[in-house]
ZADO-1210 file (C-alpha; in nm, 4 decimals, padded with zeros to 6 digits):
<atoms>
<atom x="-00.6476" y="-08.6438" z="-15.4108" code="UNK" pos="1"/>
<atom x="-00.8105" y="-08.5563" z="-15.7513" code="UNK" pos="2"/>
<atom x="-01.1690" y="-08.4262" z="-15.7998" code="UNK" pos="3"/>
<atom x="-01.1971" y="-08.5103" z="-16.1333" code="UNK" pos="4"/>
<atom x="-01.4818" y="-08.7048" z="-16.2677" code="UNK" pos="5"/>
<atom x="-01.4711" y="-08.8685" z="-16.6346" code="UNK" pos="6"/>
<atom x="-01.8793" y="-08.9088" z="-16.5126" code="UNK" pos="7"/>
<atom x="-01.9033" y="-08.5143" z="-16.4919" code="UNK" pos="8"/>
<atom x="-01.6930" y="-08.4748" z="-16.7399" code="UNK" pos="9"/>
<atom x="-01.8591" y="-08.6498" z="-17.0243" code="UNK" pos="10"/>
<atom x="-02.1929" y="-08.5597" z="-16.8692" code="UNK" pos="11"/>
<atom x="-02.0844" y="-08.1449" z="-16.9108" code="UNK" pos="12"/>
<atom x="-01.9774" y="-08.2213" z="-17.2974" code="UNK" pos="13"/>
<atom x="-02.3166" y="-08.4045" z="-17.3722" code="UNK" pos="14"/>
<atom x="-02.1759" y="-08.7375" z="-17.4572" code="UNK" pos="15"/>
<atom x="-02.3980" y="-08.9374" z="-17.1624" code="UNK" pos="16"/>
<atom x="-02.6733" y="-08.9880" z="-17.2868" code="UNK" pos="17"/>
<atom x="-02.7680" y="-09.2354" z="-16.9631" code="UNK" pos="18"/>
<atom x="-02.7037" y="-09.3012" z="-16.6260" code="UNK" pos="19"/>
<atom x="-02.8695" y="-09.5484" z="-16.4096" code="UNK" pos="20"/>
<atom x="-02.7188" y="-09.6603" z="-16.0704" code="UNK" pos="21"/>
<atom x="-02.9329" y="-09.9014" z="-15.9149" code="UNK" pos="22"/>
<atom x="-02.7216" y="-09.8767" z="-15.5957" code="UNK" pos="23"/>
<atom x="-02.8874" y="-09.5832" z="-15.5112" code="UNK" pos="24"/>
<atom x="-03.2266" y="-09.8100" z="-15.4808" code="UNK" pos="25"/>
<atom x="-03.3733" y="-09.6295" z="-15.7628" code="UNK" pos="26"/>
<atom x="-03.4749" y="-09.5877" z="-16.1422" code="UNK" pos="27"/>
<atom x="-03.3247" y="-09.2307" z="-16.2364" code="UNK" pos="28"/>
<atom x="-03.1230" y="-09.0990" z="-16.4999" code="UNK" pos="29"/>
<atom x="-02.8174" y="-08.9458" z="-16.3475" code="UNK" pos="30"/>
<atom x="-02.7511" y="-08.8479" z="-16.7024" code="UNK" pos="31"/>
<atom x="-02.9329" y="-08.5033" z="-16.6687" code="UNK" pos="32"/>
<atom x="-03.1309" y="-08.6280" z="-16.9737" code="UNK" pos="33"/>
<atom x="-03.4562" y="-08.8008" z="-16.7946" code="UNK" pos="34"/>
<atom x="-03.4025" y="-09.1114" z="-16.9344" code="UNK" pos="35"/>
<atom x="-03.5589" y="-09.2454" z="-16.6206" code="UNK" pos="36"/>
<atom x="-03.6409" y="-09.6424" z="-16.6045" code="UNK" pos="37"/>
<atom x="-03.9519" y="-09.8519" z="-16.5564" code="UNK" pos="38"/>
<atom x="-03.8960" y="-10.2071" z="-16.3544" code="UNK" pos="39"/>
<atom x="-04.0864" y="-10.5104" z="-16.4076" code="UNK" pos="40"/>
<atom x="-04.0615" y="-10.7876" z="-16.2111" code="UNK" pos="41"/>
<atom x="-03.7133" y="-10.7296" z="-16.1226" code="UNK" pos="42"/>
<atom x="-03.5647" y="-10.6864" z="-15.7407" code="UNK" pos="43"/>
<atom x="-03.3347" y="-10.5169" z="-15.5535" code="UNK" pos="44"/>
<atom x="-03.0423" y="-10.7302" z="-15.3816" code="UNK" pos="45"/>
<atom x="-02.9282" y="-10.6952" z="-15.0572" code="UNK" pos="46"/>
<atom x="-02.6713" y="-10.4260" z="-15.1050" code="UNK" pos="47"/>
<atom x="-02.8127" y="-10.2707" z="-15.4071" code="UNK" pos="48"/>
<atom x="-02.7873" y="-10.3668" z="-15.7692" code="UNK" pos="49"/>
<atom x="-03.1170" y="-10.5295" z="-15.9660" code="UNK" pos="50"/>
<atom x="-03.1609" y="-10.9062" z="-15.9659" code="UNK" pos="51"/>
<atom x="-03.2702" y="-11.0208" z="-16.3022" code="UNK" pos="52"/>
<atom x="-03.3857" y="-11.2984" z="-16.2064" code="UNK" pos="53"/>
<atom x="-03.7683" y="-11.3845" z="-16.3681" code="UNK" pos="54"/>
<atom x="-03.8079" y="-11.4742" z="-16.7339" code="UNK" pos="55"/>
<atom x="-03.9979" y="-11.1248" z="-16.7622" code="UNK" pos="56"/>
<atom x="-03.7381" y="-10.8906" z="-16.5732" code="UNK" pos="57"/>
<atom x="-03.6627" y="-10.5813" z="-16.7186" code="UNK" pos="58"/>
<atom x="-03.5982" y="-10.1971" z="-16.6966" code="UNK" pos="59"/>
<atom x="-03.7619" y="-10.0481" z="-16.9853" code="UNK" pos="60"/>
<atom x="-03.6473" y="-09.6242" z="-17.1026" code="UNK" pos="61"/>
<atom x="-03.8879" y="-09.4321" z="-17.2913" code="UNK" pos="62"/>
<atom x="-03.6930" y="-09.3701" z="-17.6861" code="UNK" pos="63"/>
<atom x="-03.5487" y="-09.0290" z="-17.7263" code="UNK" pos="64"/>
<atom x="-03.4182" y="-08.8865" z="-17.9777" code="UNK" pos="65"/>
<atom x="-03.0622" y="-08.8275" z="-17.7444" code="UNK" pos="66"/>
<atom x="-03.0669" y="-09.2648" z="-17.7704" code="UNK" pos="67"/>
<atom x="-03.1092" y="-09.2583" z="-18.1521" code="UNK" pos="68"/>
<atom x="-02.7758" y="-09.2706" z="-18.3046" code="UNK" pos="69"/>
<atom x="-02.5045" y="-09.5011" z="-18.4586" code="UNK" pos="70"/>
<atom x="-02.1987" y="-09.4750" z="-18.2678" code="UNK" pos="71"/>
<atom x="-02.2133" y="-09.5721" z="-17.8947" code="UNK" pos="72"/>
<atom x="-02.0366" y="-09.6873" z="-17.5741" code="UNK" pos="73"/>
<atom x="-02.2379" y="-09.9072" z="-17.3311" code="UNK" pos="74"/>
<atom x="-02.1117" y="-10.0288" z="-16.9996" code="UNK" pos="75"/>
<atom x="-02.2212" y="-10.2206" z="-16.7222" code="UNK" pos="76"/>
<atom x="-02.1619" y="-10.2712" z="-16.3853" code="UNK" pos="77"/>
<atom x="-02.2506" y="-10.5720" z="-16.1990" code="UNK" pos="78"/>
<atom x="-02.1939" y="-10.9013" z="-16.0382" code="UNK" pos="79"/>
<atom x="-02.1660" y="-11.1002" z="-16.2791" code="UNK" pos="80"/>
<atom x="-02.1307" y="-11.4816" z="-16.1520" code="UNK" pos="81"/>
<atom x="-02.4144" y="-11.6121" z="-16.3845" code="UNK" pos="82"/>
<atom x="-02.3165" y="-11.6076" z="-16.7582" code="UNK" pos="83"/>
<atom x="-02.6748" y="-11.7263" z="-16.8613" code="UNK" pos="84"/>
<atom x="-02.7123" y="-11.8825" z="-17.2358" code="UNK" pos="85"/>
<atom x="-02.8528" y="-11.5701" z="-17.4063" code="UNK" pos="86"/>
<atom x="-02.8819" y="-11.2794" z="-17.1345" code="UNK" pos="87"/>
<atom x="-02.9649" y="-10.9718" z="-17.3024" code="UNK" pos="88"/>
<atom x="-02.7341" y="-10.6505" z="-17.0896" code="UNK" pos="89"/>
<atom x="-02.8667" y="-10.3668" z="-17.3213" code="UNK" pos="90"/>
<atom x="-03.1372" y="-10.3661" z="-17.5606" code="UNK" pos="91"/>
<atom x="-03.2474" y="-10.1429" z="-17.8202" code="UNK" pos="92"/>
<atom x="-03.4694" y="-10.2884" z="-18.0504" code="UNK" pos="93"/>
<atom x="-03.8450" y="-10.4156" z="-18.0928" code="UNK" pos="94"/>
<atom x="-04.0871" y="-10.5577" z="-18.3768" code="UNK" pos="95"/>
<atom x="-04.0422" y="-10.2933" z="-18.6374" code="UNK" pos="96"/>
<atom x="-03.6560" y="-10.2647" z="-18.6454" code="UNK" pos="97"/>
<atom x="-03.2829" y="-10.2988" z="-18.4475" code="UNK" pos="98"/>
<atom x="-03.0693" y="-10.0420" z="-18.3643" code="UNK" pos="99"/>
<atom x="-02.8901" y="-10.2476" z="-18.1332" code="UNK" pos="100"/>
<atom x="-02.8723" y="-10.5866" z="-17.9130" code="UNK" pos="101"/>
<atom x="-02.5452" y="-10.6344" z="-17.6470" code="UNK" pos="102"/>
<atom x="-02.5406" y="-10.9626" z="-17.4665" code="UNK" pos="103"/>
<atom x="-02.3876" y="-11.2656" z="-17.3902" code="UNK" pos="104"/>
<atom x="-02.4177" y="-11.6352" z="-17.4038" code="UNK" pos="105"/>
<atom x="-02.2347" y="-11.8902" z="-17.2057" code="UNK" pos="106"/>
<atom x="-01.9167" y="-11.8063" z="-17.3710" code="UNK" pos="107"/>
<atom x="-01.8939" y="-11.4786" z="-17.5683" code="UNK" pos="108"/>
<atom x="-02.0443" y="-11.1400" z="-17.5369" code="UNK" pos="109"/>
<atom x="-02.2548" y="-11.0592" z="-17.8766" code="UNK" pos="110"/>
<atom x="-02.3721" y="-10.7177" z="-18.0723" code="UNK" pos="111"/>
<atom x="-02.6525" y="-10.7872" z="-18.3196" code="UNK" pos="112"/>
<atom x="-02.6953" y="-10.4760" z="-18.5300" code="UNK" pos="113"/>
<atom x="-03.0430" y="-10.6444" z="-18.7237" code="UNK" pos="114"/>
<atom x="-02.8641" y="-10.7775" z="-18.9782" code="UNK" pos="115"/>
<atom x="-02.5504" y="-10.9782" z="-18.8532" code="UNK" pos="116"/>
<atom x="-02.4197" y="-11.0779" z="-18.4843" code="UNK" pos="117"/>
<atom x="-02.0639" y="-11.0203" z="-18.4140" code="UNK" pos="118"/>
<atom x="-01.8971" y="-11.1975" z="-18.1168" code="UNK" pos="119"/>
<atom x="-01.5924" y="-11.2228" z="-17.8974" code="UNK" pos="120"/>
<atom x="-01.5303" y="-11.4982" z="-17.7083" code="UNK" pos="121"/>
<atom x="-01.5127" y="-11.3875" z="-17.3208" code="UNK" pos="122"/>
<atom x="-01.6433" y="-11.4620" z="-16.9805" code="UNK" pos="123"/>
<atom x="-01.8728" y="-11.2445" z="-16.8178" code="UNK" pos="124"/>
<atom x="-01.7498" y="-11.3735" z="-16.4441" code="UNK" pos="125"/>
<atom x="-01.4959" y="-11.2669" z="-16.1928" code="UNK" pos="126"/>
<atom x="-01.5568" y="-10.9541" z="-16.3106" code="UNK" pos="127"/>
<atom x="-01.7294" y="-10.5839" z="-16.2101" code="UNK" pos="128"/>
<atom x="-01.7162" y="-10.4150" z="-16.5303" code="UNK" pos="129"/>
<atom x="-01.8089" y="-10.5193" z="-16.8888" code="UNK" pos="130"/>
<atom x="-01.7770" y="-10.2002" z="-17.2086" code="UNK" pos="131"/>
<atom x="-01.8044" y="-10.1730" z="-17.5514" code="UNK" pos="132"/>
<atom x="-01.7360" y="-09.9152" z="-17.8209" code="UNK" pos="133"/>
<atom x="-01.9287" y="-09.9047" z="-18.1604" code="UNK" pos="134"/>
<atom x="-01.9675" y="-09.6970" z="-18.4590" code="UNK" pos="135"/>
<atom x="-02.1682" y="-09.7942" z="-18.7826" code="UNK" pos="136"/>
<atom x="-01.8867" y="-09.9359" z="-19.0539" code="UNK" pos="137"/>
<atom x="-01.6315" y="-09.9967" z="-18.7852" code="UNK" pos="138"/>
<atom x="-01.5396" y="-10.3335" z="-18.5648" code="UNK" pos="139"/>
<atom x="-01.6465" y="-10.2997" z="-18.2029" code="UNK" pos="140"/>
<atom x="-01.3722" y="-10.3390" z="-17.9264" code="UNK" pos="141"/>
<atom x="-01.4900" y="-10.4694" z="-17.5569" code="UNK" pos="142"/>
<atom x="-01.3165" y="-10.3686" z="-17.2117" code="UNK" pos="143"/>
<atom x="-01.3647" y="-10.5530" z="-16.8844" code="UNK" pos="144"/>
<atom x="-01.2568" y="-10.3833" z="-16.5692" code="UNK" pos="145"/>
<atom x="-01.1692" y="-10.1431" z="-16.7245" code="UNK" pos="146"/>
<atom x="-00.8581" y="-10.2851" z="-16.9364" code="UNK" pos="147"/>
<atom x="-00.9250" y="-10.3491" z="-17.3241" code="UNK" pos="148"/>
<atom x="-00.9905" y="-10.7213" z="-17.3912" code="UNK" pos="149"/>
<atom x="-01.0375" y="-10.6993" z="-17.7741" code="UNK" pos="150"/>
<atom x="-01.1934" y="-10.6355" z="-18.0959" code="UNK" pos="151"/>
<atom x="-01.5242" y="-10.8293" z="-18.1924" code="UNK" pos="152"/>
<atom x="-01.5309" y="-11.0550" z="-18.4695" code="UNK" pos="153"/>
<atom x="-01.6358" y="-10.8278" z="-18.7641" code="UNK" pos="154"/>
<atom x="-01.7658" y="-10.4933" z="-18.8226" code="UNK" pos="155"/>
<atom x="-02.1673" y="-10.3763" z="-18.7485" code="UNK" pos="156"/>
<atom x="-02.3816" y="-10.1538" z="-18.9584" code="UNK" pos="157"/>
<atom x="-02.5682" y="-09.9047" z="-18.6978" code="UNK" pos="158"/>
<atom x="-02.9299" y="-09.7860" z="-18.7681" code="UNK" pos="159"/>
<atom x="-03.1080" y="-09.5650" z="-18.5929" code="UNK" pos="160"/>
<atom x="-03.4519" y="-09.6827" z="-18.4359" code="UNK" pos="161"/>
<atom x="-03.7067" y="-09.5249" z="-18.2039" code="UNK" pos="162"/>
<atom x="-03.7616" y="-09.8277" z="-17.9992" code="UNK" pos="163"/>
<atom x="-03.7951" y="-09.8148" z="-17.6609" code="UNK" pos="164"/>
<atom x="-03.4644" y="-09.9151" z="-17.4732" code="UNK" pos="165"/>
<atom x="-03.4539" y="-10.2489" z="-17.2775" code="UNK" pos="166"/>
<atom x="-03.2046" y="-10.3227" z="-16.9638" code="UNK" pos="167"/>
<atom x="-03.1777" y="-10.6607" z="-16.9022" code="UNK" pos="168"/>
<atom x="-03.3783" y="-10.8346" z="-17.1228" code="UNK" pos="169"/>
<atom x="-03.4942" y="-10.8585" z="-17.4556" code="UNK" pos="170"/>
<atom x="-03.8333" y="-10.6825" z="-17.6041" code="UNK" pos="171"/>
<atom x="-03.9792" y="-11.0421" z="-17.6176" code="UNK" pos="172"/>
<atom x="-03.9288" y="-11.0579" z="-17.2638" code="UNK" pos="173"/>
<atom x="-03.7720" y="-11.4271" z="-17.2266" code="UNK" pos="174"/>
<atom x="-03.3911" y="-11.3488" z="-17.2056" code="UNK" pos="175"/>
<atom x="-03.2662" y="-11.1685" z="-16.8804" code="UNK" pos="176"/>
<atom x="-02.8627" y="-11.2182" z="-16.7533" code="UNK" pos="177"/>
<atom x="-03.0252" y="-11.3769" z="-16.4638" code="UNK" pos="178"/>
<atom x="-02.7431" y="-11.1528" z="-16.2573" code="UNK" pos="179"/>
<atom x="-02.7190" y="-10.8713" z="-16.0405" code="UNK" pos="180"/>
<atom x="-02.6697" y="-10.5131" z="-16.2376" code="UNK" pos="181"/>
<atom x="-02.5826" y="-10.2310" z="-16.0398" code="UNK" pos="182"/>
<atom x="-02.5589" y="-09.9642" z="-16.3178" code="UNK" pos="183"/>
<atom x="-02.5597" y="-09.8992" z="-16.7014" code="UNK" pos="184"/>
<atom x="-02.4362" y="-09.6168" z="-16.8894" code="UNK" pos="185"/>
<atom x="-02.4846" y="-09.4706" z="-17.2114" code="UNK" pos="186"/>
<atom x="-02.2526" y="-09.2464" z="-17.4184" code="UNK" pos="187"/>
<atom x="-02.2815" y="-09.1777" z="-17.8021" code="UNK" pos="188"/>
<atom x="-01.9442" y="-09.0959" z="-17.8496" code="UNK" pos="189"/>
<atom x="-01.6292" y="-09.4391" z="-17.8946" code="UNK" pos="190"/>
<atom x="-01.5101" y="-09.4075" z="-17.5405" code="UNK" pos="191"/>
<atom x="-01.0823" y="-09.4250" z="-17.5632" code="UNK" pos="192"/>
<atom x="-00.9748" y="-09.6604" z="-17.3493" code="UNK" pos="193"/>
<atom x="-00.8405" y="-09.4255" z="-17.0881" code="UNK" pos="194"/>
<atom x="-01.1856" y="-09.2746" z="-17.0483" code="UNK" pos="195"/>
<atom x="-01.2979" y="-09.6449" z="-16.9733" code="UNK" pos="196"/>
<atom x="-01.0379" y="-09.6715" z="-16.7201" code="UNK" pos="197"/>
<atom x="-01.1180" y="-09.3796" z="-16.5747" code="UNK" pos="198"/>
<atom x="-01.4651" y="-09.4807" z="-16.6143" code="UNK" pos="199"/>
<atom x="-01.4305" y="-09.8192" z="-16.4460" code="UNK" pos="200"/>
<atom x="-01.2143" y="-09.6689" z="-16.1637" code="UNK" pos="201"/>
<atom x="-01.5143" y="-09.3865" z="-16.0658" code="UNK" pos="202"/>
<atom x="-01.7387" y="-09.6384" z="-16.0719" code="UNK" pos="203"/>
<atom x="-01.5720" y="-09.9113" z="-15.8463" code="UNK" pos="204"/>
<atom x="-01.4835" y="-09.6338" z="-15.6162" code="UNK" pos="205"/>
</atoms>
């Protein structure tokens, strides 16, 4: 049996930029990089994972300048039974400016990069897993379980922005996924897809 970890791996190069695993009942950055989280009115479920499930629930990260960027990978681990109308996954964006919104509404997962949304049309449920890949100028592609599901509809224009970073909701605090999220990760680097696979298969294991 291998001890390789694509989690290590990417963590030794400097690509992960986060790494929260709310299985392990708390709010640290696994990343190495202290992006450690704040929880409001959120709750853990019975075997782990976060419940989402007040208007108001979030986990709010500090900016630093490690989550400033334009090209990224997000993922998210989860159960995912409730594909709520706008549920925000991963937020990065307040008042004064967007780097970045990823969510979903009741049937496609959306990036807004502050000045256009793209979309693909997808279901959040029966799945463990959701990904993306993004880089400024270029059309994001989304994985779930770890298998490529396709390109989004257009391409997204990536600006940097010190907000503060917002798990499960939005910064107006009225759109949580209203699911259970047991762990997000961060990379600033276009995962391929076997590093999501490999991703996906650390992560379920």
């Amino acid at each position: 049996m291998s001890d390789y970890s694509i989690i290590q791996e990417l963590k030794r190069d400097g690509t992960l930029k986060l790494y929260h695993d709310y299985r392990s009942r708390s709010f640290l950055d696994f990343s190495g990089n202290g992006n450690h989280g704040v929880p409001s009115d959120c709750e853990f479920g019975g075997y782990g994972g976060l419940m989402f499930n007040a208007p108001t629930a979030a986990v709010t990260v500090a900016d630093a300048p490690e989550l400033q960027g334009t090209t990224w990978s997000l993922a998210v681990i989860g159960e995912f039974n409730e594909q709520s109308a706008t549920g925000r996954l991963i937020h990065k964006r307040d008042a004064g400016g967007t780097q970045y919104e990823w969510y979903w509404t009741t049937t496609q997962f959306r990036i807004n990069d502050g000045g256009a949304i793209v979309n693909i049309a997808m279901s959040a449920t029966d799945a463990k897993f959701h990904a993306v890949t993004f880089t400024s100028g270029g059309t994001p592609k989304h994985y779930m379980d770890g298998v490529y599901s396709g390109d989004y509809s257009d391409v997204v224009t990536i600006t940097a922005d010190d907000a503060p970073l917002l798990i499960g909701n939005a910064f107006t605090l009225n759109t949580p996924p209203r699911c259970l999220i047991e762990g997000a990760l961060i990379f600033n680097k276009v995962l391929t897809a076997t590093e999501i696979s490999q991703l996906y298969g650390e992560l379920m294991s």
